[in-house]
TILOZA-885085 format. One record per residue: x, y, z of N, C-alpha, C, O, CB in turn; chain; residue in three letters; residue number from 0. Coordinates in steps of 0.02 Angstrom, whole numbers, plus 50000, padded with zeros to 5 digits. Atoms other than C-alpha are relative to their C-alpha. Glycine has a CB too. Layout:
N
{site {X Y Z} {X Y Z} {X Y Z} {X Y Z} {X Y Z} A ALA NUM};
...
END
This chain:
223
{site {50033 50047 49955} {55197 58130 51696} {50023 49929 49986} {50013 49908 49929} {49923 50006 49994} A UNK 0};
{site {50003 50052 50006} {55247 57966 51722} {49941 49938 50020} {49888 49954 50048} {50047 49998 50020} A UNK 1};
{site {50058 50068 50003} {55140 57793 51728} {50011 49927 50029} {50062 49894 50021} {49987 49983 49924} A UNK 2};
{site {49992 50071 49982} {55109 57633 51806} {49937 49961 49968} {49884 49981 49992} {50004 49992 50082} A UNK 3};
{site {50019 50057 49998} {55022 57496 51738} {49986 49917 50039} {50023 49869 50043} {50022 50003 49972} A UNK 4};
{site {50019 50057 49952} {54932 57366 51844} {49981 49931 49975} {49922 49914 49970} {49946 50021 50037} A UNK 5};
{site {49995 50053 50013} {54989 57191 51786} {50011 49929 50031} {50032 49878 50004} {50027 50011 49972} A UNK 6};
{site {49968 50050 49957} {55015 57079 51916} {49937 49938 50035} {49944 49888 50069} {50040 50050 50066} A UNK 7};
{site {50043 50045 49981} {54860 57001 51945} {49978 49903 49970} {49990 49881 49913} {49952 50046 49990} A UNK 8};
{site {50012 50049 50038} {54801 56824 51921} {49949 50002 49954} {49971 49990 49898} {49993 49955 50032} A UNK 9};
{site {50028 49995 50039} {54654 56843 51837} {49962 49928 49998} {49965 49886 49954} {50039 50025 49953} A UNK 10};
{site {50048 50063 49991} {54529 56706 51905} {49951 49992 49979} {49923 49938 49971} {49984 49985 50048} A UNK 11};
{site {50075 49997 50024} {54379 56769 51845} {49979 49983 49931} {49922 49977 49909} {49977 50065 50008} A UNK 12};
{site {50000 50009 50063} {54443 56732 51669} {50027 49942 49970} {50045 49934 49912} {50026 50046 49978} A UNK 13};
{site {49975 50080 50009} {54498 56544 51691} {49940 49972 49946} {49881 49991 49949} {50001 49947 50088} A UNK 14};
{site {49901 50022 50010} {54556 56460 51592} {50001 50020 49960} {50022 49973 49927} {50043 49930 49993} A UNK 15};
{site {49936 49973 50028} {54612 56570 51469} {50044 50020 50029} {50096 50016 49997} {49996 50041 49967} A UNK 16};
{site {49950 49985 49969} {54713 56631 51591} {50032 49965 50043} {50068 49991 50086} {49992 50041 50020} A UNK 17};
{site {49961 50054 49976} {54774 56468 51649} {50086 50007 49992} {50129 50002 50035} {49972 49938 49961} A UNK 18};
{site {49932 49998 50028} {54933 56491 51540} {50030 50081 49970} {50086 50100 49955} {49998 49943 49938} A UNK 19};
{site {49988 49957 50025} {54890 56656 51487} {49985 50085 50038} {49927 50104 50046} {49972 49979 49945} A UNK 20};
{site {50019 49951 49952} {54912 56834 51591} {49942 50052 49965} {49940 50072 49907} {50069 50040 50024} A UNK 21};
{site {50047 49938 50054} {54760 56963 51558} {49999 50057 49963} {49957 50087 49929} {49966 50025 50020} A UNK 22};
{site {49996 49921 50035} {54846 57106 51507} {50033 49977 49935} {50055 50016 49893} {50054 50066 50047} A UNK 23};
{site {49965 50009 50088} {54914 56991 51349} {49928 49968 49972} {49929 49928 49925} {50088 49927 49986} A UNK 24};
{site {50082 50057 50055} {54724 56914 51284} {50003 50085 49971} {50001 50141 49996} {49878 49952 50064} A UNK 25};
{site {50031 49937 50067} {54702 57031 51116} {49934 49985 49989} {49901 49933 49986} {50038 49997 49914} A UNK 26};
{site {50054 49975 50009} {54563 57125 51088} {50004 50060 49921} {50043 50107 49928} {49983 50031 50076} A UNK 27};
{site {49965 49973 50047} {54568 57207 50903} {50060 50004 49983} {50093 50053 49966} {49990 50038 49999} A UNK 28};
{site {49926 49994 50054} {54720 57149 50838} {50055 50037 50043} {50105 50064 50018} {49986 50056 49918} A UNK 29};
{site {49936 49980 49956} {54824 57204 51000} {49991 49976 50064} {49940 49943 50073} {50013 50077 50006} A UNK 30};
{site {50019 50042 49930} {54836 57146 51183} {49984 50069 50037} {49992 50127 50019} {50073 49945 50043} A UNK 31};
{site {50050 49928 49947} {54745 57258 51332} {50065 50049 50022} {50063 50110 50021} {49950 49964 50101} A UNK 32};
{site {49945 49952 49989} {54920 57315 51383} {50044 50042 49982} {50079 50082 50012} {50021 49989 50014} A UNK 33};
{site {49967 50006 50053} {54988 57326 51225} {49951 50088 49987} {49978 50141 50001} {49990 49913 49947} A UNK 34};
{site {50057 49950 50013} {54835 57461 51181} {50017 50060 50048} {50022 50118 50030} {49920 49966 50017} A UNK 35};
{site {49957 49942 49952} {54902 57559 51329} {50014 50043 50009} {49992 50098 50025} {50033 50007 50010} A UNK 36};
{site {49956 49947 50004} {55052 57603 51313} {50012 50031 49926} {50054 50072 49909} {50062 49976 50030} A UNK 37};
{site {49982 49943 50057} {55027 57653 51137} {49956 50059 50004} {49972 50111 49977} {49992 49973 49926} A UNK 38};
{site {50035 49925 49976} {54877 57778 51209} {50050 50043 50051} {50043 50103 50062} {49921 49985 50046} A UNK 39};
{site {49970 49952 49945} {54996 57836 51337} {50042 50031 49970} {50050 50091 49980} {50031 49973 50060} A UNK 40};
{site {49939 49943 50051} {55147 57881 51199} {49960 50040 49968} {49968 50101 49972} {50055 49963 49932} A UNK 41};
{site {50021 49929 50030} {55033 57965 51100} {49958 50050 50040} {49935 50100 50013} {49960 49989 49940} A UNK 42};
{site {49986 49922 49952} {54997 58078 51254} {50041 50022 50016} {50035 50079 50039} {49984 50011 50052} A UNK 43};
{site {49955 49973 49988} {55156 58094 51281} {50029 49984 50072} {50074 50008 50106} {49985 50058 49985} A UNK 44};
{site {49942 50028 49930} {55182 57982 51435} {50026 49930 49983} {50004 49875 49965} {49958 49991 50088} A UNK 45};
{site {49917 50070 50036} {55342 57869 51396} {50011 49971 50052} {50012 49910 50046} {50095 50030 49971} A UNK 46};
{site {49977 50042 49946} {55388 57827 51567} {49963 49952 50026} {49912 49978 50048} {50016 50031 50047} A UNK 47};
{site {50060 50043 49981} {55293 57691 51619} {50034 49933 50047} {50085 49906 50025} {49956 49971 49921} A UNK 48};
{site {49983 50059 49958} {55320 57546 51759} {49949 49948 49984} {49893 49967 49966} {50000 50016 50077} A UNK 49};
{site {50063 50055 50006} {55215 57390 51740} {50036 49955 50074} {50089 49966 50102} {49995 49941 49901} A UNK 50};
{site {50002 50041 49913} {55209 57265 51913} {49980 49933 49974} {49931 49918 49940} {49928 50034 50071} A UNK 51};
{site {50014 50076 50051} {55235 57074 51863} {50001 49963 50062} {50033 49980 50112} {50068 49967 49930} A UNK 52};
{site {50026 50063 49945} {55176 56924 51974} {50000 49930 49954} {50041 49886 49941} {49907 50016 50035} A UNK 53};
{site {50028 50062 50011} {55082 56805 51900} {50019 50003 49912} {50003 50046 49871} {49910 49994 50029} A UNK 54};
{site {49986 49979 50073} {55162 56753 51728} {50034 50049 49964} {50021 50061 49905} {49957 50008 49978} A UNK 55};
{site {49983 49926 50009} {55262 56911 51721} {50046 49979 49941} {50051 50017 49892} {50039 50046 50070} A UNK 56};
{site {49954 49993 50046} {55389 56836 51617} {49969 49986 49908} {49993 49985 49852} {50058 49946 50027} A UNK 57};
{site {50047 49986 50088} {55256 56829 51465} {50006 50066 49973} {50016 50082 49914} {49907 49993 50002} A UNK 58};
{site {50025 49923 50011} {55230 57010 51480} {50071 50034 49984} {50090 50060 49931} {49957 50040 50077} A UNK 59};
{site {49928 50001 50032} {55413 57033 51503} {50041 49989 49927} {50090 50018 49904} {50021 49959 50029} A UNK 60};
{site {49979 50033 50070} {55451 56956 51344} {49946 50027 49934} {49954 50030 49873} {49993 49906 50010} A UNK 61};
{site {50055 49984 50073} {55294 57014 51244} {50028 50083 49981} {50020 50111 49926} {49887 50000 50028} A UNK 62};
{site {50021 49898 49975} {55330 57224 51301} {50081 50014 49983} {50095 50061 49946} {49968 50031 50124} A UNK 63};
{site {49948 49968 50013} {55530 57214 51308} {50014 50078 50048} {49989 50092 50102} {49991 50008 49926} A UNK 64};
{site {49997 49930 49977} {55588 57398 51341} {49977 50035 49980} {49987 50094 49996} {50041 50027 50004} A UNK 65};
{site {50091 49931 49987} {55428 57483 51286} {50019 50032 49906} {49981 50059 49865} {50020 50118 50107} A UNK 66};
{site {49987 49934 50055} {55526 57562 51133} {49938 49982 49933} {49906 50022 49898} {50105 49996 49959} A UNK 67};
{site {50060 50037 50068} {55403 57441 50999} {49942 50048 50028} {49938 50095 49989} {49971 49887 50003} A UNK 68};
{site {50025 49955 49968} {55279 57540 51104} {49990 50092 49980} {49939 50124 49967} {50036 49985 50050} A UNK 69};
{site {50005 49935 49984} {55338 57718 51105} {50009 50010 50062} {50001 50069 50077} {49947 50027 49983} A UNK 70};
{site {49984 50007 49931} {55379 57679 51287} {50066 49988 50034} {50106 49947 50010} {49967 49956 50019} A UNK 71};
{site {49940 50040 49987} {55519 57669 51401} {49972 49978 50065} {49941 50013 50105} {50076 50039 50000} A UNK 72};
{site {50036 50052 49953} {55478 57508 51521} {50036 49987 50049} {50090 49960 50040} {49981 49937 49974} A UNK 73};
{site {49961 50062 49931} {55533 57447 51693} {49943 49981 50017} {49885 49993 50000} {50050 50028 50079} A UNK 74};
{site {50046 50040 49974} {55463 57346 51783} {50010 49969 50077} {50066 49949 50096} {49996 49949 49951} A UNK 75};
{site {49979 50028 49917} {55441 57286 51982} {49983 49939 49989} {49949 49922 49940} {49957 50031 50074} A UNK 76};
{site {50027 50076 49985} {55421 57104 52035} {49993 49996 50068} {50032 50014 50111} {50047 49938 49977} A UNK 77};
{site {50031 50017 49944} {55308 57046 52167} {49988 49926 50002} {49964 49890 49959} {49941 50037 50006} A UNK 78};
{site {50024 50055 49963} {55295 56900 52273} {49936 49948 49987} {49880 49972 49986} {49989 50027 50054} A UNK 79};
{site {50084 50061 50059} {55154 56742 52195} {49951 50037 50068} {49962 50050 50128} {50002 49843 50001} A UNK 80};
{site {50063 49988 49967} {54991 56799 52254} {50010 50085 49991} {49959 50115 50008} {49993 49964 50089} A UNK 81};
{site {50001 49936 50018} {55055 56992 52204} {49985 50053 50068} {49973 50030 50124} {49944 50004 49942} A UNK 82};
{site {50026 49951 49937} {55017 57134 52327} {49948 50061 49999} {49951 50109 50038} {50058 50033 50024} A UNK 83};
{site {50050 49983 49995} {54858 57202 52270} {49997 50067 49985} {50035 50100 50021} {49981 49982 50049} A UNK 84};
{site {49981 49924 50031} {54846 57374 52189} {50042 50053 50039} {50091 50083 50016} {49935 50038 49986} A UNK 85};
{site {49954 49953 49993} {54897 57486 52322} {50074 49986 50051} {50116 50023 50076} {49957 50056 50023} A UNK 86};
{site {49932 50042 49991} {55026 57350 52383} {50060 50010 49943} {50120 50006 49954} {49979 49919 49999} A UNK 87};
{site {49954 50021 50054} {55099 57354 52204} {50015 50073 49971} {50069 50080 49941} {49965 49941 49942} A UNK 88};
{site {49983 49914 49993} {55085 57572 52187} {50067 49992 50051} {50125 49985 50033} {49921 50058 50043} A UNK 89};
{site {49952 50004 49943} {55184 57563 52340} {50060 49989 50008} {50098 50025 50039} {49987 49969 50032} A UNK 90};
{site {49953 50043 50014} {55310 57430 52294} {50052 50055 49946} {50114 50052 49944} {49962 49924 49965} A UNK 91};
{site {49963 49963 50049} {55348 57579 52144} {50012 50074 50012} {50022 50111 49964} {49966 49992 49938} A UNK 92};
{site {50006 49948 49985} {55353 57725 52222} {50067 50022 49990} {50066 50083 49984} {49970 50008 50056} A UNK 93};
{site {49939 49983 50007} {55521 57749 52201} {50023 50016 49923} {50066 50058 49909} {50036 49948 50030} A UNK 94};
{site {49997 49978 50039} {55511 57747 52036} {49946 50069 49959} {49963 50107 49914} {50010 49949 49985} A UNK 95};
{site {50066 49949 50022} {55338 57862 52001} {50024 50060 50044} {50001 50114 50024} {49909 49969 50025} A UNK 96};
{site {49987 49924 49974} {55416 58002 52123} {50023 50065 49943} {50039 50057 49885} {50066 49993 50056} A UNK 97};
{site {49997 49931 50038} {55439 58183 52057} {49939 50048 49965} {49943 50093 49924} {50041 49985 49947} A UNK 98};
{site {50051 49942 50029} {55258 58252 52035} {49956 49926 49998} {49967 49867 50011} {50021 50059 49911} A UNK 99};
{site {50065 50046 49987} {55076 58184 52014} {50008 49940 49934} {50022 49959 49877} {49915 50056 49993} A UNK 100};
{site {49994 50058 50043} {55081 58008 51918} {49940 49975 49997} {49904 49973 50047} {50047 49951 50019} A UNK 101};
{site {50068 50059 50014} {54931 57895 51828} {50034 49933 49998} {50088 49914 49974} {49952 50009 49918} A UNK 102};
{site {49992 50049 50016} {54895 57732 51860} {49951 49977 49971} {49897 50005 49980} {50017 49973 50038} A UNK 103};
{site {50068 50010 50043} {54782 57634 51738} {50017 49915 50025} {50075 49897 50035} {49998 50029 49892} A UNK 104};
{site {50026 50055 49996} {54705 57439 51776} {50048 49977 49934} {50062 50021 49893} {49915 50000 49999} A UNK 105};
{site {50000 50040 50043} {54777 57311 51658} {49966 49991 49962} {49983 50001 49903} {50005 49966 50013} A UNK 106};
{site {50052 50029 50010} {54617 57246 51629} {49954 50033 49976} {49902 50003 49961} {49983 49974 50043} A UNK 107};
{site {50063 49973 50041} {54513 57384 51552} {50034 50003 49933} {50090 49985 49915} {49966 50079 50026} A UNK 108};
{site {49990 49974 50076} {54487 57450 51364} {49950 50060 50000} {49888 50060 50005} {49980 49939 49933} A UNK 109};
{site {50027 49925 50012} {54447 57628 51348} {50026 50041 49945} {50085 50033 49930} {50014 50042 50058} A UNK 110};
{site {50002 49960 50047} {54430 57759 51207} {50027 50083 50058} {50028 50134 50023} {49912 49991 49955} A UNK 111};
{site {49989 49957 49957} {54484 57895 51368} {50052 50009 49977} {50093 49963 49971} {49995 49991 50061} A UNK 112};
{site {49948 49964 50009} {54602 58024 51310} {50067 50021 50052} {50066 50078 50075} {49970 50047 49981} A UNK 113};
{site {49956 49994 49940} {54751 58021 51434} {50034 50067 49994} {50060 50085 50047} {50053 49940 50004} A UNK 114};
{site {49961 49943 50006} {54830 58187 51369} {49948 50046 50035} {49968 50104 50034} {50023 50020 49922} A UNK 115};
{site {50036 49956 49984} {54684 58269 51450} {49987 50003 50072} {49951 50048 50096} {49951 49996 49964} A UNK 116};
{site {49984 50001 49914} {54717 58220 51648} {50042 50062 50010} {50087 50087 49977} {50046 49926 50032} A UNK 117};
{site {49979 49950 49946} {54748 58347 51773} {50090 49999 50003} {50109 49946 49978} {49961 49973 50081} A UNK 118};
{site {49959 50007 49986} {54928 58377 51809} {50008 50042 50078} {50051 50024 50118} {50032 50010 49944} A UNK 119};
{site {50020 49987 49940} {54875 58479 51959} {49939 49974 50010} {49884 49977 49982} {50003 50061 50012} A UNK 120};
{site {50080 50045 49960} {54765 58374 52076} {50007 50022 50072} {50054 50047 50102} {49998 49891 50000} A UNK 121};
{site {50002 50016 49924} {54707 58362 52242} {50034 49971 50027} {50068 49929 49997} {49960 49977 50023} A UNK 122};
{site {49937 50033 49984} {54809 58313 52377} {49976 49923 49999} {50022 49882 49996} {50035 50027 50076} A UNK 123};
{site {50021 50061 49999} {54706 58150 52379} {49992 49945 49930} {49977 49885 49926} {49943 50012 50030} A UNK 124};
{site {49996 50015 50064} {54720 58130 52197} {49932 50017 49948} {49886 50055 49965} {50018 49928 50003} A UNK 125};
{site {50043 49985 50046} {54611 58136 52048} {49981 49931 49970} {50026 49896 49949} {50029 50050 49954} A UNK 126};
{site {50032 50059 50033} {54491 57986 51981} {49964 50016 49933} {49941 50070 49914} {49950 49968 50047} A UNK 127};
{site {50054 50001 50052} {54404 57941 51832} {49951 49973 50004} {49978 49918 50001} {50013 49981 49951} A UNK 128};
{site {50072 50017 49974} {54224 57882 51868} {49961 49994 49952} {49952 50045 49919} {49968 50045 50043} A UNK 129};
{site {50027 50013 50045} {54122 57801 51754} {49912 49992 50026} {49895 49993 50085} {50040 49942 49971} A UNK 130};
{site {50065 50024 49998} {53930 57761 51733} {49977 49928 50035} {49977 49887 49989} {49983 50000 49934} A UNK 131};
{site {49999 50059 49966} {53890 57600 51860} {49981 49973 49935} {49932 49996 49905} {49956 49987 50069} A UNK 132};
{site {50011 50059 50033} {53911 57448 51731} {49946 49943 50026} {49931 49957 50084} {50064 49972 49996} A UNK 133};
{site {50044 50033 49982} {53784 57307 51754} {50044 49957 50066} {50016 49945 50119} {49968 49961 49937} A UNK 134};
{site {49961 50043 49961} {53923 57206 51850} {50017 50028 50074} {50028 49998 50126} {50064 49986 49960} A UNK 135};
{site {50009 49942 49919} {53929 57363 51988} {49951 50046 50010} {49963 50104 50027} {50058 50053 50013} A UNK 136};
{site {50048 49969 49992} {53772 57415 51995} {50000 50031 50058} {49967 50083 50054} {49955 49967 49991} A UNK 137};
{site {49999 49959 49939} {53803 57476 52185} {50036 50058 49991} {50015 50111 50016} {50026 49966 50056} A UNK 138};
{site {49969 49938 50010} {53928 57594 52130} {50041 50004 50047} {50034 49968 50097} {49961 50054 49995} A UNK 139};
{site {49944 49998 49966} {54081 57652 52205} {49987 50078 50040} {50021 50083 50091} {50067 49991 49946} A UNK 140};
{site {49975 49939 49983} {54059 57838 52250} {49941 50041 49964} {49889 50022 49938} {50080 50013 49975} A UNK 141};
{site {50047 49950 50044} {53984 58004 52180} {50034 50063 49987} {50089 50074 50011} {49930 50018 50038} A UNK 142};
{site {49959 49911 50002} {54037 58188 52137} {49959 50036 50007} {49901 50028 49988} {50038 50032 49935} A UNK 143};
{site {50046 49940 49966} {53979 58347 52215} {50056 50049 49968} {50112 50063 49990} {49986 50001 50100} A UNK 144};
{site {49966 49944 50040} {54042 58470 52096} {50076 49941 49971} {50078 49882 49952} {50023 50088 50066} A UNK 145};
{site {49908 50046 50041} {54245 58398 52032} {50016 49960 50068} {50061 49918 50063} {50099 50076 49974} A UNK 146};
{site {49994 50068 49928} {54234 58298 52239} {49988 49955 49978} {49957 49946 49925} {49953 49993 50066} A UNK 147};
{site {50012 50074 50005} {54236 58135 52253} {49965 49977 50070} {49998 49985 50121} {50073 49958 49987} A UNK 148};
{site {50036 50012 49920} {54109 58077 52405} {49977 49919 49985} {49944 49893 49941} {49914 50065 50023} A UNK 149};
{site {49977 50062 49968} {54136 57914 52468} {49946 49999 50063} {49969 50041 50103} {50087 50003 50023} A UNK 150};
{site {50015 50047 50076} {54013 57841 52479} {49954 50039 49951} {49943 50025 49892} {49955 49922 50016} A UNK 151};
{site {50067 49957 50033} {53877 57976 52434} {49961 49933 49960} {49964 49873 49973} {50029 50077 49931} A UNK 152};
{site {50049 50038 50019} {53748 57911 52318} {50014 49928 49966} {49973 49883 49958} {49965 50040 49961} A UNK 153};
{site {49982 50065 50045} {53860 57774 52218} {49972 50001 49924} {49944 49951 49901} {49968 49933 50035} A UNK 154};
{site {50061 50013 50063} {53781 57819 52043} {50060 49982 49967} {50057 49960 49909} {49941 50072 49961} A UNK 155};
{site {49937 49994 50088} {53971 57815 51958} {50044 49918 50047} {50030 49883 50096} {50094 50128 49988} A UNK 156};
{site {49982 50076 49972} {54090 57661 51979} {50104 50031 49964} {50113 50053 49907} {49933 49899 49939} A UNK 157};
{site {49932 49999 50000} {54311 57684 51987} {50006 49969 49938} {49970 49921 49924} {50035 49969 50057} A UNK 158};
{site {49990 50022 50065} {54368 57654 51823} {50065 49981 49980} {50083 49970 49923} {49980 50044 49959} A UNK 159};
{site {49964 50031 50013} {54519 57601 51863} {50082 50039 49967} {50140 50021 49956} {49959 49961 49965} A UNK 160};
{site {49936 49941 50019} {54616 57771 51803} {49995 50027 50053} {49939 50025 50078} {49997 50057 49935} A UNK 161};
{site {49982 49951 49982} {54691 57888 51917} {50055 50026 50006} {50107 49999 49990} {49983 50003 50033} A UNK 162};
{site {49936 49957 49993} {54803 58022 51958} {50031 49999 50046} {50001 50038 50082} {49997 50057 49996} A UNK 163};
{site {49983 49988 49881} {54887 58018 52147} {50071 50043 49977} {50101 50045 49923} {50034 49880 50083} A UNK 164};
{site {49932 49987 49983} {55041 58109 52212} {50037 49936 50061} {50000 49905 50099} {49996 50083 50033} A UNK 165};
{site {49983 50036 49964} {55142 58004 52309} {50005 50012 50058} {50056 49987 50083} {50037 49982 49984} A UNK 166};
{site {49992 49973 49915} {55112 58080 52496} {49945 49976 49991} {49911 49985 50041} {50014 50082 50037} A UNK 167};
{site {50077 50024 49960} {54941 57994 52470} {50024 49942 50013} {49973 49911 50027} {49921 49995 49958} A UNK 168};
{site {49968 50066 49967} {55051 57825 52522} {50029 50017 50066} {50038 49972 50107} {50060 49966 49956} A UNK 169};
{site {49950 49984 49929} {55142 57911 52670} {49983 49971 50053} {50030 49966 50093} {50003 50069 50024} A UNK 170};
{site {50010 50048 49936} {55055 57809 52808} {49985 49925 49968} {49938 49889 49984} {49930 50028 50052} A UNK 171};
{site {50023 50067 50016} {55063 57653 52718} {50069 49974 50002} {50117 50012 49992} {49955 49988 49928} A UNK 172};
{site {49963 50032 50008} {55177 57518 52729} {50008 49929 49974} {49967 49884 49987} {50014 50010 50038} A UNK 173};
{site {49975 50052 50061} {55264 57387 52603} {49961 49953 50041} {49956 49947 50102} {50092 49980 49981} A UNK 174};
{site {50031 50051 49997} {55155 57244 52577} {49941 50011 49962} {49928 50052 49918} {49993 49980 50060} A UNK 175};
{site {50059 50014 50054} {54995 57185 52517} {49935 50033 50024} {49921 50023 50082} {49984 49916 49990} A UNK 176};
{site {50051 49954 49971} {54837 57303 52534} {49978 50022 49938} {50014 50027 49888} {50024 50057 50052} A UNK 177};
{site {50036 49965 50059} {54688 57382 52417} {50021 50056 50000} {50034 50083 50054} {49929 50003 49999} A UNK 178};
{site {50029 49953 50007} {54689 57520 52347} {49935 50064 50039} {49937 50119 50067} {49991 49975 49961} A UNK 179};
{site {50074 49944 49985} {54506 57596 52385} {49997 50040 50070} {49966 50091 50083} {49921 49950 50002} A UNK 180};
{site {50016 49963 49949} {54540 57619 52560} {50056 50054 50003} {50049 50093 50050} {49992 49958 50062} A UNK 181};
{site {49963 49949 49988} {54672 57733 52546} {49967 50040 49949} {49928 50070 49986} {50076 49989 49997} A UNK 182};
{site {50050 49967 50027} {54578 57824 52418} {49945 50021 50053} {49964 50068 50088} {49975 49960 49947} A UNK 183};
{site {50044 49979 49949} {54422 57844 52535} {50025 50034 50063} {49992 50076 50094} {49965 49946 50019} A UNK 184};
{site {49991 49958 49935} {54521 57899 52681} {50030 50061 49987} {50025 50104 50031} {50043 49966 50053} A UNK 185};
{site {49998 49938 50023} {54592 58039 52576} {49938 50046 49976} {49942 50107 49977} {50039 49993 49954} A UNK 186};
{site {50048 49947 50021} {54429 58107 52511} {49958 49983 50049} {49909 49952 50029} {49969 50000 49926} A UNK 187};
{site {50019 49980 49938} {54370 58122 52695} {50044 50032 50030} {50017 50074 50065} {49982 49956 50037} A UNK 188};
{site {49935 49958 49993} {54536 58197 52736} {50017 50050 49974} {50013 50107 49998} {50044 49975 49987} A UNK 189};
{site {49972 49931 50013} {54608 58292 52627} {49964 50012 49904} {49981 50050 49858} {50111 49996 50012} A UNK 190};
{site {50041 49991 50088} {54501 58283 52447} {50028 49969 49954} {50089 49972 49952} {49999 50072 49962} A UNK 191};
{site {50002 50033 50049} {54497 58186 52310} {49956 50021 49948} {49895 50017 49955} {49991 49948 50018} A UNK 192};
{site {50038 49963 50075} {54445 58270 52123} {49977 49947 49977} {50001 49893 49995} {50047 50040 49936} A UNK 193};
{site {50012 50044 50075} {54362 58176 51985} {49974 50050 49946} {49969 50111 49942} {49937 49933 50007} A UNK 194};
{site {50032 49975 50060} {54287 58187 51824} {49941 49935 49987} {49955 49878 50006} {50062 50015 49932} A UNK 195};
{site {50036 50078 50039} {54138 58055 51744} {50014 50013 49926} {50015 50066 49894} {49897 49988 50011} A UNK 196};
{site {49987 50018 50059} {54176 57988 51592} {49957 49967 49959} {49954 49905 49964} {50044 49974 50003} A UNK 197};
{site {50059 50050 50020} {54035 57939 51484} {49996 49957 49920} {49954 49932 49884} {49933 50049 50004} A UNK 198};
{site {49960 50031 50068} {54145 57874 51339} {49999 49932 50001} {49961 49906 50041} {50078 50020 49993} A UNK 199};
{site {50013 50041 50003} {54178 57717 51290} {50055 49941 50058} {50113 49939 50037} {49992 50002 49932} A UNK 200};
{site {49969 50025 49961} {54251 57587 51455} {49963 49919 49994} {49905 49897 49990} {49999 50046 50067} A UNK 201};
{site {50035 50090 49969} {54241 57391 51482} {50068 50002 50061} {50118 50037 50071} {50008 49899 49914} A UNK 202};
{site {49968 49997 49957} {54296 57320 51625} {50024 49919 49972} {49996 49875 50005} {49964 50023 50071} A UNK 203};
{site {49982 50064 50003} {54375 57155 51551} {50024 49962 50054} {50084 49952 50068} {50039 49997 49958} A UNK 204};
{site {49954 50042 49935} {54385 57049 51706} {49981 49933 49971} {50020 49889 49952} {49971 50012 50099} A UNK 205};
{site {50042 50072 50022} {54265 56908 51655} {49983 49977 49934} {49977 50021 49892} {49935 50000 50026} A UNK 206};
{site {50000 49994 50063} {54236 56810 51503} {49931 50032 49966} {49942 50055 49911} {50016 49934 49977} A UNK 207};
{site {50039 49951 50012} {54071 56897 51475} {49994 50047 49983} {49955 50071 49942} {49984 50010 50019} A UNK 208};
{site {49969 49910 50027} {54160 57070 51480} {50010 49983 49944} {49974 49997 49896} {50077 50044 50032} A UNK 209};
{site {49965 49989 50061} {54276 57015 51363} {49948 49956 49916} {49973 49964 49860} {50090 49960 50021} A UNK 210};
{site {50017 49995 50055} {54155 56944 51230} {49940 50064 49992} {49918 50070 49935} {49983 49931 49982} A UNK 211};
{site {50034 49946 50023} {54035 57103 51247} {50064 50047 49973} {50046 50073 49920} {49950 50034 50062} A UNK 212};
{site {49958 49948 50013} {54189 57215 51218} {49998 49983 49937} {49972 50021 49897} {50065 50007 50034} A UNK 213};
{site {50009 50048 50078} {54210 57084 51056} {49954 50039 49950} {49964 50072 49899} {49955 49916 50013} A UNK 214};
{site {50047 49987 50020} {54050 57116 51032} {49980 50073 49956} {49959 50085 49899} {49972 49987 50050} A UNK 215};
{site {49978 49924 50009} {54071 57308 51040} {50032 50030 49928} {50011 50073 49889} {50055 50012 50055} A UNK 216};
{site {49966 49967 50027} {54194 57330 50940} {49999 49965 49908} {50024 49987 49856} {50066 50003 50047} A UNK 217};
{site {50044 50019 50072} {54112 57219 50789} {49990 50046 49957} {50018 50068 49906} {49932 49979 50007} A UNK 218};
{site {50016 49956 50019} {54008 57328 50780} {49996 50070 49980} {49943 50096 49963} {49988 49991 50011} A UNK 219};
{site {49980 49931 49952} {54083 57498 50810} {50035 50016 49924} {50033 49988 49869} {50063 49993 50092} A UNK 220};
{site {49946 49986 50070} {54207 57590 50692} {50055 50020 50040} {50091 50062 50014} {49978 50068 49935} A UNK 221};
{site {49958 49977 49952} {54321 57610 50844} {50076 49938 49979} {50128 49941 50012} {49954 49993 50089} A UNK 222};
END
């Protein structure tokens, strides 16, 4: 299985450290969020990995190299200032993620989620990871009815920012800038979308709040 990494964002919610500095390089225990990664992804055993650079890319560029410090081997796309928005920037890589079902993971989280343990057969709409609504999404994203994903059903779980897709869930989309979620939702009314909930350990580092509870977290923790 190969991997993309979603790096391209600005990262407003976390000004001004991220004035000068992109979010997937602020360390958290003695490594950066992206950095943490791709060394969970080698030791599942996924090496291939794309990352998507915009804003500041040539930090990340320069911090990551060709992945090998890692356990990774790295390319990388470049997008246009202002980026093209998750499933603008999937899209943009499709060329490289072809040949079977691929994960993409957020920049911006920190999870203890075992990646060697995703589906390699999914739905044609893909496969999510779904977490417990955080205080920050208390509405929730979705729900599961057995391993479904129902959009919107009750909203008790919240996108976590992992999933699995094949690349025919892009086939009516075209290059440019566009979310994610709705192509997600129009597949699991279509043609199905799996999950799982995950009740392990997830932050969503967008804001500086996240990132000093995660701090906080991991103080205390033995993680």
């Amino acid at each position: 299985m190969k991997a993309m990494i979603l790096a391209a964002g600005r990262g407003k919610r976390m000004r001004p450290l991220t004035d000068h500095l992109p979010k997937p390089l602020i360390e958290v225990g003695g490594e950066t969020l992206i950095g943490r990664h791709l060394r969970q992804l080698a030791e599942a055993g996924i090496e291939d990995v794309v990352i998507n650079l915009a804003y500041l890319g040539d930090q990340i560029r320069a911090a990551l190299g060709d992945g090998s410090d890692f356990g990774a081997r790295l390319r990388y796309t470049l997008e246009p200032e202002g980026a093209l928005e998750t499933g603008g920037g999937i899209y943009h890589a499709l060329d490289f993620l072809r040949g079977g079902p691929f994960l993409v993971v957020n920049g911006d989280i920190w999870t203890d989620f075992p990646f060697d343990r995703l589906p390699r057969d999914i739905a044609p709409g893909g496969h999510l990871v779904l977490v417990p609504n955080p205080s920050h999404n208390q509405r929730g994203d979705c729900d599961l009815s057995g391993d479904q994903v129902t959009i919107p059903g009750n909203r008790s779980l919240t996108f976590s920012g992992m999933g699995v897709y094949p690349a025919s869930l892009f086939k009516n989309c075209r290059p440019g800038r566009f979310p994610l979620w709705p192509v997600i939702a129009g597949a699991a009314s279509r043609d199905g979308v799996s999950g799982e909930r995950y009740d392990g350990v997830w932050f969503d580092v967008g804001a500086p709040d996240q990132l000093a509870a995660l701090r906080q977290f991991l103080a205390r923790s033995a993680i």
